[in-house]
Each structure stands twice: as C-alpha cells, then as structure tokens.
MARLUMFI-347316 format. One record per residue (C-alpha): residue in three letters; chain; x, y, z. Coordinates in steps of 0.1 Angstrom, whole numbers, padded with zeros to 4 digits. Layout:
BEGIN
+------+------+-------+-------+-------+
: code : unit :     X :     Y :     Z :
+------+------+-------+-------+-------+
:  ALA :    A :     X :     Y :     Z :
...
+------+------+-------+-------+-------+
//
This chain:
BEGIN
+------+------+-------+-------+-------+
: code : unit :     X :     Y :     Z :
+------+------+-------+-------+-------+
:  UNK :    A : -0650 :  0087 :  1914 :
:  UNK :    A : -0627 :  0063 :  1928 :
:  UNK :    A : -0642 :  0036 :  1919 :
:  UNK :    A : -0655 :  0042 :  1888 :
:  UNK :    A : -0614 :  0047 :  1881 :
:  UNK :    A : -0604 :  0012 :  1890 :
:  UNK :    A : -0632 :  0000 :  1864 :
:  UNK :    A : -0616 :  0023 :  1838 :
:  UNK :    A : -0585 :  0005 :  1847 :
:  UNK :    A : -0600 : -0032 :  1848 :
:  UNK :    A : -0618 : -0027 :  1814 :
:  UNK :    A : -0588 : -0011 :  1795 :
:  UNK :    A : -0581 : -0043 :  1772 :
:  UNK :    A : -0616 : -0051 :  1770 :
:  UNK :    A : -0635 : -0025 :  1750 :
:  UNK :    A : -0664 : -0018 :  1776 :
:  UNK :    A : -0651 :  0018 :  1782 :
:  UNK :    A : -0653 :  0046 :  1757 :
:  UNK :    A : -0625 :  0066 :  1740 :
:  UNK :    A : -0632 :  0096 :  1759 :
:  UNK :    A : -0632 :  0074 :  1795 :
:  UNK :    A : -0597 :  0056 :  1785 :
:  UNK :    A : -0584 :  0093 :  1775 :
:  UNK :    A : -0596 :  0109 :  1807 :
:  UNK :    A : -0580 :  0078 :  1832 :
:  UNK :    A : -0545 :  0078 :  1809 :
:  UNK :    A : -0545 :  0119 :  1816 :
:  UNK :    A : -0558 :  0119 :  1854 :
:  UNK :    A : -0530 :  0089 :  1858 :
:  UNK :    A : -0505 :  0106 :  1840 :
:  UNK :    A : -0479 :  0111 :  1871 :
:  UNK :    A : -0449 :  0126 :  1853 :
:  UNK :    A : -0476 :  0152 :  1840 :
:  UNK :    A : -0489 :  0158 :  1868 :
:  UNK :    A : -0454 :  0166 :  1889 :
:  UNK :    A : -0443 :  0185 :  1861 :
:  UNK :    A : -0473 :  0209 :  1866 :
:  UNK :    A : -0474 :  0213 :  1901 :
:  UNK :    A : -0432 :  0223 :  1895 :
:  UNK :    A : -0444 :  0252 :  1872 :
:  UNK :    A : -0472 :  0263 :  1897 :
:  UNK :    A : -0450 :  0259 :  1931 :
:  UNK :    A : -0443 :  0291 :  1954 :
:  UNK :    A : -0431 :  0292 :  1983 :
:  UNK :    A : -0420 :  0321 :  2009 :
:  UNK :    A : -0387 :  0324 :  2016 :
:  UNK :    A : -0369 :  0347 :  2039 :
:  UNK :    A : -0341 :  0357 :  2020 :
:  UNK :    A : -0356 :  0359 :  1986 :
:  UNK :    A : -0381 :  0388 :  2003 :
:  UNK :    A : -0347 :  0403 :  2019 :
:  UNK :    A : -0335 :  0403 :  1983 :
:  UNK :    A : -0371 :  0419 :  1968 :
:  UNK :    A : -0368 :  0446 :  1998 :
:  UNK :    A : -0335 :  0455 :  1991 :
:  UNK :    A : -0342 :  0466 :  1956 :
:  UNK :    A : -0377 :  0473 :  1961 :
:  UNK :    A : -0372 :  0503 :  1992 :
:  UNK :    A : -0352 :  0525 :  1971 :
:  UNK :    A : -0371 :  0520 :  1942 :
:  UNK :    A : -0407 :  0528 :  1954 :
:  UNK :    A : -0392 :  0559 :  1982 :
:  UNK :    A : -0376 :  0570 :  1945 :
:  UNK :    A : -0409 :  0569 :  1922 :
:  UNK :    A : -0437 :  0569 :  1952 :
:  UNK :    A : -0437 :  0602 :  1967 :
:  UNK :    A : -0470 :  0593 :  1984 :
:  UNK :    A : -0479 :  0556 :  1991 :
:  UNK :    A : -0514 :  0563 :  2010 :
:  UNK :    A : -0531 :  0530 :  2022 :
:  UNK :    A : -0566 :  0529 :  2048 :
:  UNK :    A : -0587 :  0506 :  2055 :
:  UNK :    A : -0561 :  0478 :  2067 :
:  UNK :    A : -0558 :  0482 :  2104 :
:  UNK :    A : -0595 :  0472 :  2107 :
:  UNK :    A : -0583 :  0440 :  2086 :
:  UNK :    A : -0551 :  0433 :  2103 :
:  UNK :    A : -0569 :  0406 :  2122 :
:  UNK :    A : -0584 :  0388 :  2094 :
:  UNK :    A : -0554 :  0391 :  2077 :
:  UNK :    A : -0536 :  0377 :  2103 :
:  UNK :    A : -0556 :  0342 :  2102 :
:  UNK :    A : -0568 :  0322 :  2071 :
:  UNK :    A : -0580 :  0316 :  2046 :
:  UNK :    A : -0580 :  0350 :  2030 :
:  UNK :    A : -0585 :  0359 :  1992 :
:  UNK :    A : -0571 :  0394 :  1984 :
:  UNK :    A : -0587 :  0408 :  1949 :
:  UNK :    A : -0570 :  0438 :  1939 :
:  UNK :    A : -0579 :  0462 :  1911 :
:  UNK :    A : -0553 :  0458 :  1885 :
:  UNK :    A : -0538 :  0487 :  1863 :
:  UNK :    A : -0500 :  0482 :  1870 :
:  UNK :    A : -0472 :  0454 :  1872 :
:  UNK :    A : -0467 :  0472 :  1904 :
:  UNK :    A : -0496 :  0457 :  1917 :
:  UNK :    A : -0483 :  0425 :  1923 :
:  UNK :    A : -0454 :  0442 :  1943 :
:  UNK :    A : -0469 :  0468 :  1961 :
:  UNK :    A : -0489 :  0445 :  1983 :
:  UNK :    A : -0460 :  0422 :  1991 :
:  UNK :    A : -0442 :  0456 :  2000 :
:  UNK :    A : -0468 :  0466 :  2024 :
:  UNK :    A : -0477 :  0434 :  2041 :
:  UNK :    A : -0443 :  0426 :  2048 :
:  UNK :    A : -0431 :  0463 :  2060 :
:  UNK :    A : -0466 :  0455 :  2084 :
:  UNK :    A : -0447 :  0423 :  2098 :
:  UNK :    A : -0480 :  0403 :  2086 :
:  UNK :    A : -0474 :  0367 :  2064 :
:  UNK :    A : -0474 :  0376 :  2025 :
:  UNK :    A : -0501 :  0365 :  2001 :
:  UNK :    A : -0492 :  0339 :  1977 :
:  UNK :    A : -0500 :  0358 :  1941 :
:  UNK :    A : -0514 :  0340 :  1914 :
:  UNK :    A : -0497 :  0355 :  1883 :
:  UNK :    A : -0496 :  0344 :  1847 :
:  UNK :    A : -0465 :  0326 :  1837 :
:  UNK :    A : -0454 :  0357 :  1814 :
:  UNK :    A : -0437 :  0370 :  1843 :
:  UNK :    A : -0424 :  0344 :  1851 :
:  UNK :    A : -0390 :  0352 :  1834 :
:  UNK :    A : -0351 :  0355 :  1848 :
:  UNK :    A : -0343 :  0369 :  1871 :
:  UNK :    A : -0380 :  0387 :  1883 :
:  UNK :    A : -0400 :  0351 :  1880 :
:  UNK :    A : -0369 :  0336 :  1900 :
:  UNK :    A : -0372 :  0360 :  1932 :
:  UNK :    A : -0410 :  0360 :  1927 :
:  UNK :    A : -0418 :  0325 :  1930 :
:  UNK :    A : -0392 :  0325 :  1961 :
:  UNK :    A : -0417 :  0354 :  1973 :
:  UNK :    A : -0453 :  0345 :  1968 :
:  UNK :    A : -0457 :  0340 :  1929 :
:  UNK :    A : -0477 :  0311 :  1920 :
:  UNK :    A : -0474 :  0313 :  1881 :
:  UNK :    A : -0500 :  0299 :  1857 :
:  UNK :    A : -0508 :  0299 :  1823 :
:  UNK :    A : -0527 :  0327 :  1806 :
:  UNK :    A : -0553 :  0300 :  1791 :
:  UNK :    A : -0555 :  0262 :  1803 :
:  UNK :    A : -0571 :  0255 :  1769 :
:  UNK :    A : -0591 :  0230 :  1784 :
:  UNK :    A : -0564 :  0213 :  1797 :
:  UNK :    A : -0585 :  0197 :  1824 :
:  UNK :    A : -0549 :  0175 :  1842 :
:  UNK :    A : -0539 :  0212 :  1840 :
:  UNK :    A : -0568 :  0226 :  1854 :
:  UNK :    A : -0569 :  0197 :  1884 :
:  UNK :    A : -0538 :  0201 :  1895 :
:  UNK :    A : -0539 :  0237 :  1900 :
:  UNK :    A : -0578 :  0235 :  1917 :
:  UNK :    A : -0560 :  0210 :  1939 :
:  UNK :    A : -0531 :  0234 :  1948 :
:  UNK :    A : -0551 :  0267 :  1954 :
:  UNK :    A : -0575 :  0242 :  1981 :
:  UNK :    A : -0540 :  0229 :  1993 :
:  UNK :    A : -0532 :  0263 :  2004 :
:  UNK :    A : -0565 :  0276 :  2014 :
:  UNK :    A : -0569 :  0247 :  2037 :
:  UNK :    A : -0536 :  0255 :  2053 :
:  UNK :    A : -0548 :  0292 :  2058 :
:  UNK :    A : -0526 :  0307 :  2037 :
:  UNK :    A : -0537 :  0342 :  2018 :
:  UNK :    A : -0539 :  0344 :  1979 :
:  UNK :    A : -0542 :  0378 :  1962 :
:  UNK :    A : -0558 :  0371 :  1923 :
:  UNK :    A : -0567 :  0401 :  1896 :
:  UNK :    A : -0601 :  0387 :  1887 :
:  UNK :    A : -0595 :  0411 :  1859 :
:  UNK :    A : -0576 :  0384 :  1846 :
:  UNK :    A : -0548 :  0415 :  1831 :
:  UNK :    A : -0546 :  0447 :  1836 :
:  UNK :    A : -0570 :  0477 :  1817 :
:  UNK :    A : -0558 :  0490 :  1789 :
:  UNK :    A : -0585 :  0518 :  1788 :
:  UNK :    A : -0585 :  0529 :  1824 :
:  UNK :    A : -0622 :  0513 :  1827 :
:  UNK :    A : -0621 :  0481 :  1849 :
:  UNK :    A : -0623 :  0451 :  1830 :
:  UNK :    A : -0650 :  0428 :  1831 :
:  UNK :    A : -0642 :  0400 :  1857 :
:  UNK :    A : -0630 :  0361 :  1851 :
:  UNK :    A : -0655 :  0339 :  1869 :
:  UNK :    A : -0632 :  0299 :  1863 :
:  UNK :    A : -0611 :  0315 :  1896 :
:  UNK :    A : -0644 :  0321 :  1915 :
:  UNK :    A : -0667 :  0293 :  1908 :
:  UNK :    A : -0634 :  0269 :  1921 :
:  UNK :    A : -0638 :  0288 :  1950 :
:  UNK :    A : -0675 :  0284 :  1954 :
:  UNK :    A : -0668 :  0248 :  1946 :
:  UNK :    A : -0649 :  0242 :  1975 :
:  UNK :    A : -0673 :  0253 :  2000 :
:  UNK :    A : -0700 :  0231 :  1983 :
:  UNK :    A : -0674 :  0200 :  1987 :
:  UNK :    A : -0664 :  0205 :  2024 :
:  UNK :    A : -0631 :  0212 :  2016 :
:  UNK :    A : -0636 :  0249 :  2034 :
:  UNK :    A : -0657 :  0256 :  2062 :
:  UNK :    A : -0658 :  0292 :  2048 :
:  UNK :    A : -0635 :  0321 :  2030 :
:  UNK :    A : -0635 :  0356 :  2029 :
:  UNK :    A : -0628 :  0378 :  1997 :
:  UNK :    A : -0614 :  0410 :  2005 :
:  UNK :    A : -0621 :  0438 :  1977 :
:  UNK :    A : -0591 :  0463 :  1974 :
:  UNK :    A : -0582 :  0497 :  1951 :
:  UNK :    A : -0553 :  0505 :  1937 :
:  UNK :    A : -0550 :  0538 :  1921 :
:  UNK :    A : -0520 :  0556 :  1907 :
:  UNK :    A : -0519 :  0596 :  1903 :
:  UNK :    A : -0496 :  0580 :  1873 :
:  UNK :    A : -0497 :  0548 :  1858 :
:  UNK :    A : -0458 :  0543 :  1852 :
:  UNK :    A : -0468 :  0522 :  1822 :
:  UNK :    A : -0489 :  0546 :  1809 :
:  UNK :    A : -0473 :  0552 :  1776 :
:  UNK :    A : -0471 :  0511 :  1769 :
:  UNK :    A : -0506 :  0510 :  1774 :
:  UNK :    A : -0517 :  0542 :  1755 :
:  UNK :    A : -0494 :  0524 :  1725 :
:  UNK :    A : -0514 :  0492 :  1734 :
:  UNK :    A : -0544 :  0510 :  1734 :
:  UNK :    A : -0540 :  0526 :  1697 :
:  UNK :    A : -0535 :  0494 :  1686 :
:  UNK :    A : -0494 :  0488 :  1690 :
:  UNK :    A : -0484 :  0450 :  1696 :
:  UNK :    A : -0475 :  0442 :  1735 :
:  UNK :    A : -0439 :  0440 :  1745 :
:  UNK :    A : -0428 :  0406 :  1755 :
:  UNK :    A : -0418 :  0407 :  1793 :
:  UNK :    A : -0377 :  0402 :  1794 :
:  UNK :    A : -0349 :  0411 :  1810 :
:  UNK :    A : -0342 :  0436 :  1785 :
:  UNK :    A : -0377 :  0451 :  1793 :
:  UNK :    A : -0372 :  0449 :  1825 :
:  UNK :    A : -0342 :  0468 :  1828 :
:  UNK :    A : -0350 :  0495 :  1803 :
:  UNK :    A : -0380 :  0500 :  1828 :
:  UNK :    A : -0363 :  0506 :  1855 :
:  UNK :    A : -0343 :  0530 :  1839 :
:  UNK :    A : -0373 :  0548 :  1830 :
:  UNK :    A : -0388 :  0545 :  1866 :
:  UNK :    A : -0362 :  0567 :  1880 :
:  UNK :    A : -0372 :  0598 :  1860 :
:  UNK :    A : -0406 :  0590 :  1869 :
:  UNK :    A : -0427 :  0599 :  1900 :
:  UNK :    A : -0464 :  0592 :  1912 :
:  UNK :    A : -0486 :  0589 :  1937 :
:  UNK :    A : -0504 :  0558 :  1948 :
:  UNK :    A : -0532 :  0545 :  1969 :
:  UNK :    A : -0546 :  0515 :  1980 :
:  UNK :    A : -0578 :  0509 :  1998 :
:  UNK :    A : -0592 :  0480 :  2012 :
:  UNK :    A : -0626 :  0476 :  2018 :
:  UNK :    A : -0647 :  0453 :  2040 :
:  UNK :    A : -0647 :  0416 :  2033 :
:  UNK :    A : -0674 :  0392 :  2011 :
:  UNK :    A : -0681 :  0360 :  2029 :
:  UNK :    A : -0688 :  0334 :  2005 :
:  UNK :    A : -0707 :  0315 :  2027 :
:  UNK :    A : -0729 :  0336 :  2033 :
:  UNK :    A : -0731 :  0348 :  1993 :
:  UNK :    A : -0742 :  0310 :  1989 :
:  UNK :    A : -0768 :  0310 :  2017 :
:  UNK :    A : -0783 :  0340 :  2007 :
:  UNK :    A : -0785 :  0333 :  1974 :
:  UNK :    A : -0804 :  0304 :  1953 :
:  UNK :    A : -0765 :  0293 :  1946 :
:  UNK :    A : -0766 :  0257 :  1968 :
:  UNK :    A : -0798 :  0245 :  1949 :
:  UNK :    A : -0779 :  0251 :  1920 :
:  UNK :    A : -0749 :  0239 :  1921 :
:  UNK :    A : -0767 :  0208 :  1935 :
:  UNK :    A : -0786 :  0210 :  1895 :
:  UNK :    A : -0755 :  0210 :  1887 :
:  UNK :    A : -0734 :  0238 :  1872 :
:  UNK :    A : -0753 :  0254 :  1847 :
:  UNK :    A : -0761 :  0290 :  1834 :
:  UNK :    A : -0775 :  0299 :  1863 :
:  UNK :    A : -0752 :  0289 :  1887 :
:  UNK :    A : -0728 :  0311 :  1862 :
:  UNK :    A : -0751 :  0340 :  1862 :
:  UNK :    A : -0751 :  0337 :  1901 :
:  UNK :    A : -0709 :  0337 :  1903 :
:  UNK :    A : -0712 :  0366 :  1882 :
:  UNK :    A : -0728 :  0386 :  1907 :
:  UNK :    A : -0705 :  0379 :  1932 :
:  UNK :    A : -0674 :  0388 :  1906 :
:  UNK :    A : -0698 :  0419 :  1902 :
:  UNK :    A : -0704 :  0429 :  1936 :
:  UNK :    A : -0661 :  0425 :  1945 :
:  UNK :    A : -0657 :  0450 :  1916 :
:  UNK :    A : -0681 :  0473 :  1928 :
:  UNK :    A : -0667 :  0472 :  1963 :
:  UNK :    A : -0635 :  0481 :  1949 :
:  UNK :    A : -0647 :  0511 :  1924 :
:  UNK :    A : -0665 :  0527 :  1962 :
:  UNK :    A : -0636 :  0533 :  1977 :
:  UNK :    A : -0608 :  0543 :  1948 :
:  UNK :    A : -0595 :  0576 :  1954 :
:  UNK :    A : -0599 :  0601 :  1924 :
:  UNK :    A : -0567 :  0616 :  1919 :
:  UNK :    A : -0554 :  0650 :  1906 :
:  UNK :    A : -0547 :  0633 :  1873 :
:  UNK :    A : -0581 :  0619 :  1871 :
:  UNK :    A : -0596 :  0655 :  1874 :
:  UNK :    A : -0566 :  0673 :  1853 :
:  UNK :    A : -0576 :  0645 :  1824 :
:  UNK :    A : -0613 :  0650 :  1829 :
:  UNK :    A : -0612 :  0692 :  1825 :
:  UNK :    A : -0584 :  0692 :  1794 :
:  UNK :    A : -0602 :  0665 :  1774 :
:  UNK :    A : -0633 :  0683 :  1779 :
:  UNK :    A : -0617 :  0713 :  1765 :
:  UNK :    A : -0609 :  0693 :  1735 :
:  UNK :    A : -0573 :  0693 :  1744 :
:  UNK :    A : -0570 :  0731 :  1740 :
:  UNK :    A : -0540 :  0754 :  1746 :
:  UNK :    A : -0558 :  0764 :  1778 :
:  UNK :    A : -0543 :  0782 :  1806 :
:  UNK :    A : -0533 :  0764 :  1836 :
:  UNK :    A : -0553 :  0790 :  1862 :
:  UNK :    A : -0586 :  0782 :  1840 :
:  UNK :    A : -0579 :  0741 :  1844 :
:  UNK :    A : -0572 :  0745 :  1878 :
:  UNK :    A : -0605 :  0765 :  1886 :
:  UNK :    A : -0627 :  0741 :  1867 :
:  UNK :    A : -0604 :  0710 :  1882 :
:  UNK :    A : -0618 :  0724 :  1918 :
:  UNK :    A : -0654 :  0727 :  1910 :
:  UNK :    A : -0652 :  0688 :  1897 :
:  UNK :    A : -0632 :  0678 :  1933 :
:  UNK :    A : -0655 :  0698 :  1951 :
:  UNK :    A : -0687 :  0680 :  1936 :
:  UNK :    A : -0669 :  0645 :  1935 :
:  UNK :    A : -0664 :  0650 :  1972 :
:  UNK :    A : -0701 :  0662 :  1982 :
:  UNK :    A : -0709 :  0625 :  1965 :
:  UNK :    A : -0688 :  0607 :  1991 :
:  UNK :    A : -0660 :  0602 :  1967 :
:  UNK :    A : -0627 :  0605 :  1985 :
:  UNK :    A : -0607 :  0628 :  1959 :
:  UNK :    A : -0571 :  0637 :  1964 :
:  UNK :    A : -0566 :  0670 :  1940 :
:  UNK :    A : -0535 :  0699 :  1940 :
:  UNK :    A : -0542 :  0724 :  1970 :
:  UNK :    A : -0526 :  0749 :  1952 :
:  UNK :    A : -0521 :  0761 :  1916 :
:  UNK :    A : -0483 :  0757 :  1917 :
:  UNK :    A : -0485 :  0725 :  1926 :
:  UNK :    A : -0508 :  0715 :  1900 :
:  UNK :    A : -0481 :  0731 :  1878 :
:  UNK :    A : -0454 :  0706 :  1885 :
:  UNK :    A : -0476 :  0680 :  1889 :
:  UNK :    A : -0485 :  0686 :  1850 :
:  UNK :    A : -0451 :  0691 :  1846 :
:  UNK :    A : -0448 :  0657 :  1854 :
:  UNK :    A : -0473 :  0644 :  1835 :
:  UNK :    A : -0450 :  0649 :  1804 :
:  UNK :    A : -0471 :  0683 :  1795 :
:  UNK :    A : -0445 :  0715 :  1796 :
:  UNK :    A : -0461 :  0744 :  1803 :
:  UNK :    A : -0453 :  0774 :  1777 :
:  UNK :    A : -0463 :  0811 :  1793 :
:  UNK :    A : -0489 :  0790 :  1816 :
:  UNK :    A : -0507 :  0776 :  1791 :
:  UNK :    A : -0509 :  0734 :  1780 :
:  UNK :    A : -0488 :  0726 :  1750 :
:  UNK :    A : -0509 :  0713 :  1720 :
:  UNK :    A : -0507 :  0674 :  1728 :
:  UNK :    A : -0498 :  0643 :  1702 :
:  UNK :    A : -0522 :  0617 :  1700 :
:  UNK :    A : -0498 :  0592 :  1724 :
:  UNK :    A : -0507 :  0619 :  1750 :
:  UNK :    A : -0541 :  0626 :  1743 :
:  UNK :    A : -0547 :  0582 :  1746 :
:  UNK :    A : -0526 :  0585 :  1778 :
:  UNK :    A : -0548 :  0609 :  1792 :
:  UNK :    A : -0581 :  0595 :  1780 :
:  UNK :    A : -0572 :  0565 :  1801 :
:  UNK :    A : -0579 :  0589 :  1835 :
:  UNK :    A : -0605 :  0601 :  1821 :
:  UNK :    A : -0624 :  0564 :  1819 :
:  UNK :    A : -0612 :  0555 :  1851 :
:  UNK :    A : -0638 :  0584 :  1865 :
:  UNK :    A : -0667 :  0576 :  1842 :
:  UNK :    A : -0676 :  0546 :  1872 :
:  UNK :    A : -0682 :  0574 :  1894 :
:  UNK :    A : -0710 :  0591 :  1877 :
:  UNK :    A : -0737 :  0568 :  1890 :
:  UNK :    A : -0727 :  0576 :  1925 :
:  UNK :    A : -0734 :  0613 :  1915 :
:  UNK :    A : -0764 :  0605 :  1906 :
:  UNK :    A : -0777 :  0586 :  1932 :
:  UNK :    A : -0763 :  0609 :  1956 :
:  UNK :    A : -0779 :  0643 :  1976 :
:  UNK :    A : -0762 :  0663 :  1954 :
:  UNK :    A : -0794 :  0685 :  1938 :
:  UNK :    A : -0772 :  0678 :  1903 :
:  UNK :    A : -0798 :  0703 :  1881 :
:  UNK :    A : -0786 :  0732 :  1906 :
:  UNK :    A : -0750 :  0729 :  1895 :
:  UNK :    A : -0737 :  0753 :  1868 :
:  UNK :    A : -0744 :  0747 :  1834 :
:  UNK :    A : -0702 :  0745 :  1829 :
:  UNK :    A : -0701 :  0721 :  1853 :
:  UNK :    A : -0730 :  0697 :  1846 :
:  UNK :    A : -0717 :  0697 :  1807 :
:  UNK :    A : -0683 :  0679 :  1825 :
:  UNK :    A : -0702 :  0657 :  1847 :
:  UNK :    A : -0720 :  0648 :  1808 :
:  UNK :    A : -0684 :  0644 :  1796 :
:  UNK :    A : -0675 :  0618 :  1820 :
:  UNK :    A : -0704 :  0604 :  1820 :
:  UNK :    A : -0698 :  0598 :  1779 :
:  UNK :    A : -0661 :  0587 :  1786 :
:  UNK :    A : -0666 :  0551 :  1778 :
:  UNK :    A : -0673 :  0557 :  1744 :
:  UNK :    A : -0641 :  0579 :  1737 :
+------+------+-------+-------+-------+
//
C-alpha cells in the first residue's frame, strides 16, 4: 500500500493515475482532516470527570432504581480485568450507556470506552462523557472512507493497548421492545483485525439489560405511533431529569459467557473467505456471529413483572379487568416462563402488583384497570414484544405445552403473535 502511495504521488502531474487514485491519495493525505477526526472521536478516562458522573449519578439511580440486580459478572471479573474486551449490551435505554460505567467503577474494575453516536455528544452530558469513556461517532459515515480509517485505526489503537469497548450492535435503541436487527460494519472491522495480525485474539461478551420500566417509555411509544424524535439538548436533558424523580423501576443486567472470535473464525469457513476477499459470504458469515451475540443476550434477560402484567392485559384486549384476575393469570404465565429455564422476576404478592401498576401510570378504580389511551396501550405493547423472543424457548423446552390449560396456551399464542401487533 505504501508503495503504491508514493507512485500516486510521483505520477500526480503526469496523468498515469486515475481520478479516483488522485482523489483517494489527496483524502488518505489530507492531515488537517485527519486530526480533526480523531479530535471528534477522542475519549479518554479521567478521574475527576467520573468523580463528577458519580456524584450526580448515586443519587439519581438509588432515587429511580429500587432494584439494580446484576449476575453473571464475578465469573467475568478476571477477563474483565485484562484486555482486549468488547462489551455488547442490549440496548433499550440512554441509561445503558451509564449504568455499565456505574457498575464497573463502583466494582473498582477500569471502565469501558463506549462508542456512542455523536447525538449525545451535546453540553454539558457529551463534555463529562467523553472525559468518562465516550468515544462519539457519527450516526452514518456516508462512505466517508478518511472517516471510516481513522476511526478503524482508533478502535485497533485501543484494542491493542487492552482497553475494553462496550458497542450497541443494535446500532439505537428499539423502539418496539423487539431487539433490533444487528449492524455488522463494527464487527467485520473486528474480524478484520484478527485476519491482519493486529490482535492475537478478542473476546465479545454478550450482556442484558432489562428494565421492569423503560423510563423513556412514553418518548418511544410517541416514536413508535409515528411522532418525530426529540433532538437530545440540554433542555431535554433537564426536563428528563425532572421527570426521573417521579419515576421508579427496576433493572437488571446479565452477562453471559464470552464469544471468542478466534475461534468463530477457525471454526467457521470465515479465513478462506476473507482471504476471497470480502464478499457476501464473508457478510453472511459476520452475520451469524452478530446473530449468535444477540441470542446469547435474549437467553439470559430476565422477564419482568411488567413483561407479564403487559402480556395478560393486552390479551384481554385492554379490558377494565380486575386486578385479582390479572394477577392469577400473570402467575400461571411466570410459573410456565420459569419451568422453560426463563429467569422471571414477577410480584410475590397481589398488593404489590397493585402499586407496581400504580406505577405504571395505570390507577386502579375499585380494583379494576382504567380503560387505557392509545399512548398507553403502545407503551405497553412494547413489553409485550420484548417477550415474544421467548416463545421458542417454550417450545423447545420439556414443558408437555398441549397439557397446559386452554386459557393459558391461548396467551402463550398471544405472545407468540406479538410481533405483528
């Protein structure tokens, strides 16, 4: 490459080169560019600007998170603790890119550096941020390909120093509660640097987060119907913390055992083909491995109480039912979720199914669910997606399904159909 760079150069006045050569040496020479890039991408972890993020942060998440449940890390804690490490979260909140910075650093363990799109990157959260992790990007390089260098030679830059990156290979976070379909550009540059020596090898660890309430759920209903997103600001920002405080949830994160690449590529017809060159196959191939982080991720996410409250109204068409008969039917869903392997975390007790519905937004009238707008019936058809992942492991599992009760095999059918609401 090098040297066919200094004949671009040499041959510049003389005609022997083609348009597209002379455009691709000025761009890949372009200096001023190229710093001005790596300035918009830069992070870096700094003591005081995490001090800062924990200081507001603490009171915040103790305020909103009643229950911040995470398993699955101390069997990491090692890995974690050495490099290179890519951390691919599940991504249905802004509070994703916070919540693992939170954790890691109340664990004493180095942060991850988060590659984020440059829409958050806004005063004074994209300030602190970057100071804390945030490598900002653009939402679309628009085949920018100086662009598109400069941050491939950044991401291998850290890697190679053994830092940890955390990525939404979502690309954005779901507007329907269904994971998104999975961005393969980040992965195949990650593949590619294997193939080139740059990395002996790199481990992808898969991780859930789920939220017993999404606290942009109402954005994202309005999203969802069809409503124009609000631009990120300080305005937004503030007017969302003010929200947060009347607000509370659950959440819980789950990390599940890590994805060598390395050995993806030996076991797979991958090296012959990248070797081809990269085609549809090798695509097709990176696909898989985008797939089989997803499905890691959907294995362990914890069905929450809001999952199953969504699942049993919405299959009572939204009725003015009595909370007694949603709780009834909500444990007969938990109970078979859970003989399926999937880890469910659902009221104990009727009255606290109450309040929690209570703090869904849905005031009870004599015990019985008001009739809801259609902001709150989107809102809660958003939980009920989020479960419709989980009806394959039903069916593959011991469970002797025909033996259930028709009323509960119709819901299972319900779920099962939730995609298409």
């Amino acid at each position: 490459m090098q040297d066919r760079e200094v004949k671009v150069a040499t041959d510049l006045g003389t005609g022997q080169i083609t348009r597209a050569d002379k455009k691709s040496w000025t761009e890949r020479n372009d200096l001023p560019r190229r710093a001005q890039y790596r300035r918009q991408m830069q992070a870096s972890v700094q003591p005081w600007a995490v001090a800062t993020l924990k200081l507001i942060l603490t009171p915040l998440f103790s305020r909103v998170f009643k229950t911040l449940d995470v398993d699955g890390f101390n069997e990491l804690r090692e890995l974690l603790a050495a490099g290179p490490v890519v951390l691919a979260p599940t991504h249905r909140s802004h509070f994703d890119y916070l919540l693992l910075t939170y954790f890691f650093d109340r664990q004493g363990l180095r942060l991850p550096y988060i590659i984020a799109g440059d829409n958050l990157n806004f005063f004074p959260a994209g300030f602190f941020l970057r100071r804390s992790g945030g490598l900002f990007i653009r939402r679309s390089f628009n085949n920018d390909r100086l662009y598109q260098e400069v941050f491939e030679n950044y991401v291998s830059e850290l890697l190679e120093q053994g830092k940890m990156l955390e990525v939404f290979i979502e690309g954005g976070r779901t507007r329907s509660g269904i994971l998104r379909e999975p961005k393969l550009g980040f992965l195949k540059t990650l593949v590619g640097f294997l193939e080139q020596g740059k990395l002996a090898d790199l481990k992808i660890v898969p991780i859930s987060i789920n939220y017993d309430r999404v606290i942009e759920e109402t954005d994202l209903a309005r999203e969802f119907l069809g409503q124009s997103k609000p631009k990120e600001s300080i305005f937004e920002l503030l007017e969302s913390f003010f929200r947060l405080f009347k607000k509370e949830s659950a959440c819980y994160i789950r990390f599940q055992q890590p994805l060598a690449v390395r050995d993806f590529i030996l076991q797979s017809e991958l090296r012959a083909n990248i070797e081809r060159g990269y085609n549809g196959e090798v695509w097709h191939q990176v696909e898989n491995l985008a797939q089989q982080i997803i499905t890691q991720a959907e294995a362990v996410e914890v069905i929450t109480t809001r999952n199953i409250f969504a699942a049993i109204w919405s299959f009572n068409n939204f009725s003015r039912m009595h909370v007694e008969e949603l709780y009834r039917q909500g444990r007969s869903l938990a109970d078979c979720l859970q003989g399926a392997g999937v880890e469910v975390r659902y009221a104990h007790h009727l009255e606290l199914l109450e309040a929690k519905i209570e703090r869904y937004g849905h005031r009870l009238i004599d015990g019985y669910l008001p009739d809801p707008t259609e902001l709150a019936r989107t809102a809660e058809l958003y939980y009920l997606r989020a479960l419709s992942s989980h009806f394959l492991r039903l069916e593959n599992s011991k469970l002797e399904l025909e033996k259930l009760s028709s009323e509960l095999a119709a819901v299972l059918c319900h779920i099962r159909n939730a995609a298409k609401l």
